[in-house]
PyMOL Python script that loads the backbone (N, CA, C, O; Angstrom):
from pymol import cmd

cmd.read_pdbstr("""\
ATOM      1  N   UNK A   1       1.789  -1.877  -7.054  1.00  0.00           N
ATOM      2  CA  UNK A   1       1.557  -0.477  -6.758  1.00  0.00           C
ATOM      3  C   UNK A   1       2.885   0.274  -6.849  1.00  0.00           C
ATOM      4  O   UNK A   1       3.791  -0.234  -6.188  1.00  0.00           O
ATOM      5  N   UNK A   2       3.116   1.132  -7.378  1.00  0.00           N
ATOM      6  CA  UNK A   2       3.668   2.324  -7.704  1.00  0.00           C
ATOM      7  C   UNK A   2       4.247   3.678  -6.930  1.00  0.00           C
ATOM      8  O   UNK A   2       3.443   4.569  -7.202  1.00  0.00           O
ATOM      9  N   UNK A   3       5.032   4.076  -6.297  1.00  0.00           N
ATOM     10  CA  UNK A   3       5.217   5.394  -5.982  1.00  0.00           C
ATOM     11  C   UNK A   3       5.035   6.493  -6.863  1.00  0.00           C
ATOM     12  O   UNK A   3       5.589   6.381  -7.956  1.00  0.00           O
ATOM     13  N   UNK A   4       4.305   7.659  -6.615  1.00  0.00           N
ATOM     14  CA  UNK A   4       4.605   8.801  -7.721  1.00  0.00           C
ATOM     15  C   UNK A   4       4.689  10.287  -6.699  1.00  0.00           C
ATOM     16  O   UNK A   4       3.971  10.217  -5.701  1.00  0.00           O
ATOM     17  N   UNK A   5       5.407  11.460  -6.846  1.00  0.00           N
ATOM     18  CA  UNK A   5       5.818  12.303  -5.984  1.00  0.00           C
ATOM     19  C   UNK A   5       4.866  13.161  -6.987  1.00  0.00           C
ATOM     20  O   UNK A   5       4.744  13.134  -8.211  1.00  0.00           O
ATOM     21  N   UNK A   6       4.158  14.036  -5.831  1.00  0.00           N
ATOM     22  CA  UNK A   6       3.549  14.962  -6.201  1.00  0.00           C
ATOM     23  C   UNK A   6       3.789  16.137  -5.497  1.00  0.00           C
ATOM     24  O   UNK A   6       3.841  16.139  -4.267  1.00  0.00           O
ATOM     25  N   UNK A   7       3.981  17.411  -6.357  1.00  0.00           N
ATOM     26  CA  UNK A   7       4.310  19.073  -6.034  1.00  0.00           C
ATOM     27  C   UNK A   7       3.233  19.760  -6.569  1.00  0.00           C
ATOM     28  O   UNK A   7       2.409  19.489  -7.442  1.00  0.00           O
ATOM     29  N   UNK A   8       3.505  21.084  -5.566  1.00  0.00           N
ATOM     30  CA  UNK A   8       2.867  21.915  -5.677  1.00  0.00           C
ATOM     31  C   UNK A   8       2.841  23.241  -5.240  1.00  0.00           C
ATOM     32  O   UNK A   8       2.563  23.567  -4.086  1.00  0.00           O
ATOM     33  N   UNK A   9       3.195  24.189  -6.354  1.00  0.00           N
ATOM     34  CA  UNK A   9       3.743  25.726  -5.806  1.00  0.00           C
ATOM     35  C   UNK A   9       2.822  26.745  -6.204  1.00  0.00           C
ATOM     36  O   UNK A   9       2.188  26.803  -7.258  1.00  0.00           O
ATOM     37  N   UNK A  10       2.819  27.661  -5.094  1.00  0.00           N
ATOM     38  CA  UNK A  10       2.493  28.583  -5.712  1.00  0.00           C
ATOM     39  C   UNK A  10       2.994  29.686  -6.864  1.00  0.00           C
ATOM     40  O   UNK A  10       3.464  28.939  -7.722  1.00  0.00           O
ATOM     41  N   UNK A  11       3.113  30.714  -7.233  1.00  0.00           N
ATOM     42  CA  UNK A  11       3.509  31.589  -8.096  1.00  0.00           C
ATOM     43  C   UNK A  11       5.014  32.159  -7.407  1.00  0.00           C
ATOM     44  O   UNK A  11       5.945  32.499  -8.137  1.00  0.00           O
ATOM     45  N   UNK A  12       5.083  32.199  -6.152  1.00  0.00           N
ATOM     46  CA  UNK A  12       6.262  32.750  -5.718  1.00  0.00           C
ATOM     47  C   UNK A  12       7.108  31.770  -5.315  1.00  0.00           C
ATOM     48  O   UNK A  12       7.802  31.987  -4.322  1.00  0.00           O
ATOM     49  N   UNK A  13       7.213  30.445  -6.045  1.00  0.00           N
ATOM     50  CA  UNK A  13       7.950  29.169  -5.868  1.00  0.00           C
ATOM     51  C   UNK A  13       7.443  28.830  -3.955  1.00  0.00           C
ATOM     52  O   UNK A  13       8.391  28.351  -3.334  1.00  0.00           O
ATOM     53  N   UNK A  14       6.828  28.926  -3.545  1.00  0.00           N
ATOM     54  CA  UNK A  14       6.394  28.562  -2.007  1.00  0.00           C
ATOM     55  C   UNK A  14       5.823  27.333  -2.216  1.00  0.00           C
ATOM     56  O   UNK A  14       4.937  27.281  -3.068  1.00  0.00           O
ATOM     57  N   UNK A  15       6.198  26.109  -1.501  1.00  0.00           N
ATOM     58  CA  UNK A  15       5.963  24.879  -1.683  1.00  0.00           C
ATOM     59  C   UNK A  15       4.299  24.413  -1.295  1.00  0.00           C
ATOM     60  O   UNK A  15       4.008  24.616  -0.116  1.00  0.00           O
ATOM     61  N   UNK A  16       3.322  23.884  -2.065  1.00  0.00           N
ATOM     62  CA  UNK A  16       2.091  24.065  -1.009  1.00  0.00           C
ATOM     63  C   UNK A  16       1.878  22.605  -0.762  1.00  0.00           C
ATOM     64  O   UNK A  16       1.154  22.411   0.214  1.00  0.00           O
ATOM     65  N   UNK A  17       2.448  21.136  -1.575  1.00  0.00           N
ATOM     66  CA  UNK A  17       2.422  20.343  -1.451  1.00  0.00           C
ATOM     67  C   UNK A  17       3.821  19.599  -1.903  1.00  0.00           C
ATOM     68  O   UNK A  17       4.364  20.006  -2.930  1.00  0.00           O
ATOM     69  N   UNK A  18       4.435  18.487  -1.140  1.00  0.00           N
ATOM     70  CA  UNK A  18       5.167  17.685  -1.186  1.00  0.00           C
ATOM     71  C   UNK A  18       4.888  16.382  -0.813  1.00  0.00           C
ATOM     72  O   UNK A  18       5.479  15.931   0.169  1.00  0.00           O
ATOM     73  N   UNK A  19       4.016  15.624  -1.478  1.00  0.00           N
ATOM     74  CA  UNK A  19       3.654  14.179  -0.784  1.00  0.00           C
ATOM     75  C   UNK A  19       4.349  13.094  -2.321  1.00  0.00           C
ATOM     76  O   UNK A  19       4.815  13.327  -3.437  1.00  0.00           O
ATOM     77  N   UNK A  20       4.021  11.833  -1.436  1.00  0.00           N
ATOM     78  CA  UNK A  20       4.160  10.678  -1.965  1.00  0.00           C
ATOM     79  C   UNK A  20       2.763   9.830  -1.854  1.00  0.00           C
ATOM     80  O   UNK A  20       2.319   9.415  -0.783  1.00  0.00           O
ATOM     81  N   UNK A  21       2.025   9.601  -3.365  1.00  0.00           N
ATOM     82  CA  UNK A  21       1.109   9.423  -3.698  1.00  0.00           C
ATOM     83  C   UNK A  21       1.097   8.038  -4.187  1.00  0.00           C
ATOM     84  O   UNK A  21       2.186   7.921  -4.748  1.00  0.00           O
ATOM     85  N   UNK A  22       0.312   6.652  -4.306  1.00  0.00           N
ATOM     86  CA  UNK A  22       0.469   5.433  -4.435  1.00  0.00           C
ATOM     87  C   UNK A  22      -0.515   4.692  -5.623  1.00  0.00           C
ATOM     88  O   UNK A  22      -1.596   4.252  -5.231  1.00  0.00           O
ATOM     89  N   UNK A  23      -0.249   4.583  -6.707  1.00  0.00           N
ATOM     90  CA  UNK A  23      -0.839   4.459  -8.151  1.00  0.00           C
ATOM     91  C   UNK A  23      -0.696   2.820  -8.594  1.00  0.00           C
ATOM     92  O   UNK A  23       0.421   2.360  -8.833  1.00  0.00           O
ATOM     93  N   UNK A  24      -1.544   2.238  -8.657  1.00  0.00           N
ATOM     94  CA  UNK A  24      -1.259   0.713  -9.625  1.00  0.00           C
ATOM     95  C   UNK A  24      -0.721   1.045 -10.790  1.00  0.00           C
ATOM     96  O   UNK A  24      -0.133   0.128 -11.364  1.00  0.00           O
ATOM     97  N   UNK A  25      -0.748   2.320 -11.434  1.00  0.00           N
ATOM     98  CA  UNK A  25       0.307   2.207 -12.718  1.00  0.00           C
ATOM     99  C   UNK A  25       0.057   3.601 -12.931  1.00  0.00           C
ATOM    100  O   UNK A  25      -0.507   4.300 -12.089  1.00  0.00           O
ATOM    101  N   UNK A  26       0.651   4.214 -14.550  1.00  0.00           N
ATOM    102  CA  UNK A  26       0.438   5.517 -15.241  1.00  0.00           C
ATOM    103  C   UNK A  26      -0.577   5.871 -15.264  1.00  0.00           C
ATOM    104  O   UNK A  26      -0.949   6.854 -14.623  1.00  0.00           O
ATOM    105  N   UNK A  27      -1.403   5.099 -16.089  1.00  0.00           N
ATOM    106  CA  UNK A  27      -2.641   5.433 -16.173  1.00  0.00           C
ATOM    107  C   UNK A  27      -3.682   5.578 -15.426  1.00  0.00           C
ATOM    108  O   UNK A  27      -4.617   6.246 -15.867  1.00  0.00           O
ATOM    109  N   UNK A  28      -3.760   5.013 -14.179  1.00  0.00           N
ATOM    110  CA  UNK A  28      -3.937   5.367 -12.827  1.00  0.00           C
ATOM    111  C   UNK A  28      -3.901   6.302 -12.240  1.00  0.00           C
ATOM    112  O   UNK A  28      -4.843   6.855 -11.672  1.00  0.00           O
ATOM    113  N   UNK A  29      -2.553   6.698 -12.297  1.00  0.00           N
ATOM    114  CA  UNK A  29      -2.137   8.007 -11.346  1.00  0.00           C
ATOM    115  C   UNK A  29      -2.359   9.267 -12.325  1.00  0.00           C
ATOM    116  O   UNK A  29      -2.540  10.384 -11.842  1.00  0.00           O
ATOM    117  N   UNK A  30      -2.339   9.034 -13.837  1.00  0.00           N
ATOM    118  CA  UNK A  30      -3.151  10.418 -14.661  1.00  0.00           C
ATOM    119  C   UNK A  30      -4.344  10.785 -13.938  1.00  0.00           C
ATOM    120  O   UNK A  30      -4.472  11.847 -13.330  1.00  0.00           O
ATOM    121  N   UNK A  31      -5.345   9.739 -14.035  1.00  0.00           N
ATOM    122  CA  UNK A  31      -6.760   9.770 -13.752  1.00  0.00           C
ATOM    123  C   UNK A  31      -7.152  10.150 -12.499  1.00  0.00           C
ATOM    124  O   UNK A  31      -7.944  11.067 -12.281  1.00  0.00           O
ATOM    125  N   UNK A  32      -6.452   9.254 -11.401  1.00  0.00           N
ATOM    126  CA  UNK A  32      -6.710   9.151  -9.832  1.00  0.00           C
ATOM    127  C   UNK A  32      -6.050  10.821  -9.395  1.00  0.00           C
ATOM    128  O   UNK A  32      -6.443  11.759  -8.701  1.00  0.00           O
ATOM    129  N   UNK A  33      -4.982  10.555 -10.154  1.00  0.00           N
ATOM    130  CA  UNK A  33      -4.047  12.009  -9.585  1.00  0.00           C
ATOM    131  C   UNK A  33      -4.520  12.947  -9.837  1.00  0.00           C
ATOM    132  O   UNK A  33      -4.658  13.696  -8.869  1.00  0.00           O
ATOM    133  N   UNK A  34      -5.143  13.587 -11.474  1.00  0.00           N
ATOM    134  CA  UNK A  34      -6.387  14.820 -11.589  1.00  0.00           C
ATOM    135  C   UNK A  34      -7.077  14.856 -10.725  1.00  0.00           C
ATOM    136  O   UNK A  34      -7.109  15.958 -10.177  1.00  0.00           O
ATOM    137  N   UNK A  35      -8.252  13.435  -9.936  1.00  0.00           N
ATOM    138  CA  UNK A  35      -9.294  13.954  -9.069  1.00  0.00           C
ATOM    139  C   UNK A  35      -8.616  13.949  -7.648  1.00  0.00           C
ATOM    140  O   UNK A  35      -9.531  14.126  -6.844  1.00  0.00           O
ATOM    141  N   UNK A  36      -7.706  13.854  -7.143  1.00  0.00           N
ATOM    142  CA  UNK A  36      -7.204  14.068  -5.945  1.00  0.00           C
ATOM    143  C   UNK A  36      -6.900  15.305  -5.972  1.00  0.00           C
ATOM    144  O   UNK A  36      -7.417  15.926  -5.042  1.00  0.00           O
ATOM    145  N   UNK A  37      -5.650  16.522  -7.342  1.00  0.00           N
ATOM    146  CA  UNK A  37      -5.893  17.063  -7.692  1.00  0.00           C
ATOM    147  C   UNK A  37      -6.722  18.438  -7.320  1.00  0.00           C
ATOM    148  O   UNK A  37      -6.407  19.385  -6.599  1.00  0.00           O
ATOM    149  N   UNK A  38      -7.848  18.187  -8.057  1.00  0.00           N
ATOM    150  CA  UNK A  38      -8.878  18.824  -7.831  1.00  0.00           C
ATOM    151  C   UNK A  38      -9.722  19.062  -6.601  1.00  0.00           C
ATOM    152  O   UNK A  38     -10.111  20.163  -6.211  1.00  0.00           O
ATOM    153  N   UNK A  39      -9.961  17.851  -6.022  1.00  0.00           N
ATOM    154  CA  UNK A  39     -10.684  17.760  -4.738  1.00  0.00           C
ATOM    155  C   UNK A  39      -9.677  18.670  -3.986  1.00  0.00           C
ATOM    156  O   UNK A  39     -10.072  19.833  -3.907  1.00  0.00           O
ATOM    157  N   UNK A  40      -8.627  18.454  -3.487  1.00  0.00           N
ATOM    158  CA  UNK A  40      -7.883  19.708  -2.748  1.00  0.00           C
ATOM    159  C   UNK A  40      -7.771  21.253  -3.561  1.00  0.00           C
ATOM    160  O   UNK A  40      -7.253  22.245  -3.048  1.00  0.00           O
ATOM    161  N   UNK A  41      -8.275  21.214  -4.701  1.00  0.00           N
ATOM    162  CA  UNK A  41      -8.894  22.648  -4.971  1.00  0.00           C
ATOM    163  C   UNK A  41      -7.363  23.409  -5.722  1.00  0.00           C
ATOM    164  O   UNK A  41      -7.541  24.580  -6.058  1.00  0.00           O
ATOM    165  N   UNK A  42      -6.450  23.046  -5.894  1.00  0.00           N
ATOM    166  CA  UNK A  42      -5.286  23.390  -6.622  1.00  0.00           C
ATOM    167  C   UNK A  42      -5.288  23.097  -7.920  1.00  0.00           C
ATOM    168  O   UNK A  42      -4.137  23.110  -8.358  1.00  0.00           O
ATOM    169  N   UNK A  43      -6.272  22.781  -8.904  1.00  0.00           N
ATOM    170  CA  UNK A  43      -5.664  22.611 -10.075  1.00  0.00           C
ATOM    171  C   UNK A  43      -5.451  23.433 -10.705  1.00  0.00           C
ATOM    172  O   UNK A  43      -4.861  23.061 -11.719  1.00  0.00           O
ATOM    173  N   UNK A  44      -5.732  25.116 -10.639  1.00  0.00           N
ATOM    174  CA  UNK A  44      -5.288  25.968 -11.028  1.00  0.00           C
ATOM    175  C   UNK A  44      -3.268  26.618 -11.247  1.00  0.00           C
ATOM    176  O   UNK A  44      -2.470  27.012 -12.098  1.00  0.00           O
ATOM    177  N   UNK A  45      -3.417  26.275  -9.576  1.00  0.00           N
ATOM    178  CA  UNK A  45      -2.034  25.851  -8.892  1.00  0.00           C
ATOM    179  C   UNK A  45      -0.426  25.418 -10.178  1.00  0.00           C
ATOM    180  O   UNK A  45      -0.561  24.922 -11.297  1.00  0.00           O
ATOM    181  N   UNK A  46       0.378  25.652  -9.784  1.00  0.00           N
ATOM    182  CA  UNK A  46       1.598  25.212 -10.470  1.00  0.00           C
ATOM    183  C   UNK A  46       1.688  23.813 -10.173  1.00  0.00           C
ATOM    184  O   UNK A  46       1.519  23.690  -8.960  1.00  0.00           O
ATOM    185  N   UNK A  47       1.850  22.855 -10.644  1.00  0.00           N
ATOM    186  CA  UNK A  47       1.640  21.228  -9.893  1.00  0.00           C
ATOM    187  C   UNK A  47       2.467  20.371 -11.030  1.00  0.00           C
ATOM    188  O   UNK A  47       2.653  20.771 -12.179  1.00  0.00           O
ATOM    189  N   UNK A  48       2.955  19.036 -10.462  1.00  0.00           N
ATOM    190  CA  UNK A  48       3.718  18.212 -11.087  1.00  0.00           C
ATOM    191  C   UNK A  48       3.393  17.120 -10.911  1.00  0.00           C
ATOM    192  O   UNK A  48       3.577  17.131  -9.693  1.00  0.00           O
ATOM    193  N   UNK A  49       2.900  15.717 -11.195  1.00  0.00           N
ATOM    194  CA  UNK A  49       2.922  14.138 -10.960  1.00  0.00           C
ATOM    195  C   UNK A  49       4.006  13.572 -11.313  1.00  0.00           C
ATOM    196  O   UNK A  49       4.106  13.622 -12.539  1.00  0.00           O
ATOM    197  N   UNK A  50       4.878  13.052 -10.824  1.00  0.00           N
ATOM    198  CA  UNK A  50       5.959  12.286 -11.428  1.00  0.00           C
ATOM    199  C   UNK A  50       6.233  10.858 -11.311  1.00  0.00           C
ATOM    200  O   UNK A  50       6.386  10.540 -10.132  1.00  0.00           O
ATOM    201  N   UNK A  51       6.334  10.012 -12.030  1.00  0.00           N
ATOM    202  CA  UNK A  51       6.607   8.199 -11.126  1.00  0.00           C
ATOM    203  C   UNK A  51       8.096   8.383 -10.729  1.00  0.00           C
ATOM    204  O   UNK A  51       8.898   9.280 -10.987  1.00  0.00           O
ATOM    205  N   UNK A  52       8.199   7.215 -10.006  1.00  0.00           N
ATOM    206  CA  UNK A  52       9.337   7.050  -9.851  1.00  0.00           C
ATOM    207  C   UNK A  52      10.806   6.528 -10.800  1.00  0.00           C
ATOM    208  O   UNK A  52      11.786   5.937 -10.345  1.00  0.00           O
ATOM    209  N   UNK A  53      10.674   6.770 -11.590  1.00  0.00           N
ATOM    210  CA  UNK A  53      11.365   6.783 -12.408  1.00  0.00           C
ATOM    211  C   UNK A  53      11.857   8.554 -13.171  1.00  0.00           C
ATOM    212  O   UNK A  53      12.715   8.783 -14.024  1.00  0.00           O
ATOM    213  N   UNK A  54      11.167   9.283 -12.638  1.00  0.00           N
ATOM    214  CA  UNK A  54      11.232  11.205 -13.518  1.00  0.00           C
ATOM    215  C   UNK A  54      10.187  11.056 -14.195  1.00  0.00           C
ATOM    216  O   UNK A  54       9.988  12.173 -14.674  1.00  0.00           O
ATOM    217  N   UNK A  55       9.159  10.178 -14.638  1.00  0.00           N
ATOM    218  CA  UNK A  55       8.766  10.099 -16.039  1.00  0.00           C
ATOM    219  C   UNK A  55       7.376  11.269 -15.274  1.00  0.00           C
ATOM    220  O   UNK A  55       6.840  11.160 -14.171  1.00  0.00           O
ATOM    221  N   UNK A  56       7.120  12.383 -16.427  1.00  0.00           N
ATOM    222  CA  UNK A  56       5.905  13.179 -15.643  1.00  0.00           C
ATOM    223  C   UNK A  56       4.836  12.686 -16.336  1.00  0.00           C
ATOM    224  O   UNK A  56       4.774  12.286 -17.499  1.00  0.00           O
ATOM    225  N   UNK A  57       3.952  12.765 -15.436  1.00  0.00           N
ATOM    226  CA  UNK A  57       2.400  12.148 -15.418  1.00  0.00           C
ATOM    227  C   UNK A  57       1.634  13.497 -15.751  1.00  0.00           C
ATOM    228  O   UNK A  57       1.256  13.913 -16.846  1.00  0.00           O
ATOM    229  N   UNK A  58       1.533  13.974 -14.680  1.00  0.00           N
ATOM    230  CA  UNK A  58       0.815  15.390 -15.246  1.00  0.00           C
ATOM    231  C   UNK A  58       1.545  16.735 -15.156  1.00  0.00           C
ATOM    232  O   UNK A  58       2.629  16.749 -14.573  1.00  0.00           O
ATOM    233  N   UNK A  59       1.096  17.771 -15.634  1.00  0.00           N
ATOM    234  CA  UNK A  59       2.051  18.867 -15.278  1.00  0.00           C
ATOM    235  C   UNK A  59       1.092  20.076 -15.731  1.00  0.00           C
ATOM    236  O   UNK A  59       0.410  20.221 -16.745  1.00  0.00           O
ATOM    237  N   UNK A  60       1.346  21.104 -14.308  1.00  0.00           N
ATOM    238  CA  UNK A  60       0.183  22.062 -14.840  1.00  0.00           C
ATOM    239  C   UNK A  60       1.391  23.280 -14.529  1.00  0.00           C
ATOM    240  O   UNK A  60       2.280  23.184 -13.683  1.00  0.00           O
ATOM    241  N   UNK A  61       1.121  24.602 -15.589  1.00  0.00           N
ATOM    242  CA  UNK A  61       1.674  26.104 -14.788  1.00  0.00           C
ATOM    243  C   UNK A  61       0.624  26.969 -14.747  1.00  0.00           C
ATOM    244  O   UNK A  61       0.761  28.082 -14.237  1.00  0.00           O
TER     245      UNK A  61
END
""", "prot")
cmd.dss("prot")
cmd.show_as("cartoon", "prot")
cmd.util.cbc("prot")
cmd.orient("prot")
């Protein structure tokens, strides 16, 4: 299992999420991370997935 840091701003850079999210791999945390994502109702939202390494997973503006 995997660490991946997930953000989330609004339009006026205001932070709405800062967590640490837990993925068996990339392809995982693409998939798992959209419907988590969504279920909290932000995918409109400015948002970032990243592993631990920088590498970005998803990225929305």
């Amino acid at each position: 299992m995997e660490n991946y840091r997930f953000t989330a701003f609004e339009k006026t850079g205001e932070t709405l999420f800062d967590e640490v999210w837990t993925f068996a791999n990339d392809d995982a945390a693409k998939i798992d991370g959209q419907k988590q994502i969504e279920e909290k109702g932000i995918a409109e939202k400015t948002h970032r997935l990243v592993n631990s390494s920088g590498k970005l997973i998803l990225f929305h503006v």
